[in-house]
C-alpha angles and dihedrals in degrees: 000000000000107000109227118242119218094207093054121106105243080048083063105034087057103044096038098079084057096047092045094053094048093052091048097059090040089062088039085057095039091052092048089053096052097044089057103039075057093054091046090052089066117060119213107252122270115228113181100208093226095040087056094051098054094048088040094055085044093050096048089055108124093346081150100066120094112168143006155148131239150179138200147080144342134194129193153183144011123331095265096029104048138140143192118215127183099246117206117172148143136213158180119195157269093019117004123073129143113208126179125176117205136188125203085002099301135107122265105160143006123187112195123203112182100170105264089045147030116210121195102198118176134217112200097044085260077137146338122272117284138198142191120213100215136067094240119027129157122269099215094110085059108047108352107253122104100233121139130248095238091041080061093047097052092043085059100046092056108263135111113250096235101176129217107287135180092178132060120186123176100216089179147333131198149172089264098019145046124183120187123182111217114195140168102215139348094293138097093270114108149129118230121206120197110190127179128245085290105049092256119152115248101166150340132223128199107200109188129215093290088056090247124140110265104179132317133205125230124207120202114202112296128267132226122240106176101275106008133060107217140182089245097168116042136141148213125216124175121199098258094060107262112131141179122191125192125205118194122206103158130045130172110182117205108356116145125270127196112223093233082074095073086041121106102241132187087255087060 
């Protein structure tokens, strides 16, 4: 009897249609694992009810406002180094605002958003102009504290910089207290908001990835602006001391602003 030969070519054309098979449901198997080893490796989010009801009634706070004008004051800097500005911007947001503070009545910065940059320009020759090519940069090259620019924009505007979340744990409610983590994923990285009786802020904590507090934000009780209530003084502390407060004494809500405001001109 002819031995058969397993390199010759009728071995392999009858035995190709069942290898093929089986390969194809091993890769059929091996697509479903790892669909669901993938699926497994992101958890549905967790959403604690009452959590969700406390950032969802921050985070609709003067929504309707879209855009103003205000006036007041600014504070800056570390403990032994700081200054107090008068503050005057505008601003639509998310992403436009024109701020210039000003001291004895004269200029002595303007920072433009315009929506695709943000441009630091000095007045009194402290720098060169700067400027950031993003919409949204950090702000920890200009006072230390790692707050973003549109965090800053919708502070001003009125609104509680509630950021993105996937996450909501209720750390702890009370008759005078509520406190909510907000967090993107499983890891140390999380804002934590602490609201009064009422679901009022009163403040706002960034923790980095080593779970150490970054910079948190402080509300004092709102402020009415016929017809809007706002957080008009509120600050900003990092946790390496530097600090900037804003006082608010003048607000104007929804009032039209032309774009070539938040343009850098020859007059600054």
């Amino acid at each position: 009897m002819q031995k058969l030969n397993p390199c010759s070519k009728s071995s392999m054309k009858r035995s190709n249609p069942n290898r093929s098979a089986f390969w194809l449901i091993f890769t059929l198997l091996l697509l479903v694992f790892n669909g669901c080893a993938s699926l497994s490796l992101s958890p549905a989010p967790r959403l604690d009810p009452e959590a969700l009801t406390i950032v969802r009634h921050v985070q609709a706070i003067n929504q309707e406002i879209r855009s103003c004008k205000g006036t007041g004051w600014i504070t800056t800097g570390p403990a032994a180094q700081r200054k107090r500005y008068r503050l005057a911007y505008a601003a639509v947001p998310p992403d436009k605002i024109r701020i210039t503070l000003l001291a004895s009545g004269f200029p002595v910065e303007t920072i433009l958003a315009d929506g695709q940059t943000v441009r630091f320009i000095s007045h009194t020759g402290d720098h060169s102009p700067y400027t950031f090519n993003s919409p949204d940069p950090s702000l920890e090259n200009a006072f230390s504290i790692p707050i973003r620019m549109s965090d800053v924009i919708r502070l001003l505007s009125g609104r509680v910089p509630v950021p993105e979340f996937k996450h909501l744990y209720l750390v702890t409610r009370s008759d005078n207290q509520g406190v909510v983590d907000l967090k993107k994923d499983f890891g140390r990285r999380k804002y934590r908001l602490t609201v009064d009786r009422l679901n009022h802020p009163a403040a706002l904590s960034y923790f980095n990835d080593t779970g150490a507090q970054s910079y948190a934000v402080t509300f004092a009780p709102f402020a009415s602006f016929d017809p809007v209530t706002i957080p008009a003084d509120w600050s900003v502390t990092s946790d390496t001391g530097d600090y900037i407060r804003v006082e608010i004494t003048s607000f104007t809500a929804n009032i039209p602003i032309k774009d070539k405001v938040f343009r850098l001109t020859d007059q600054g």
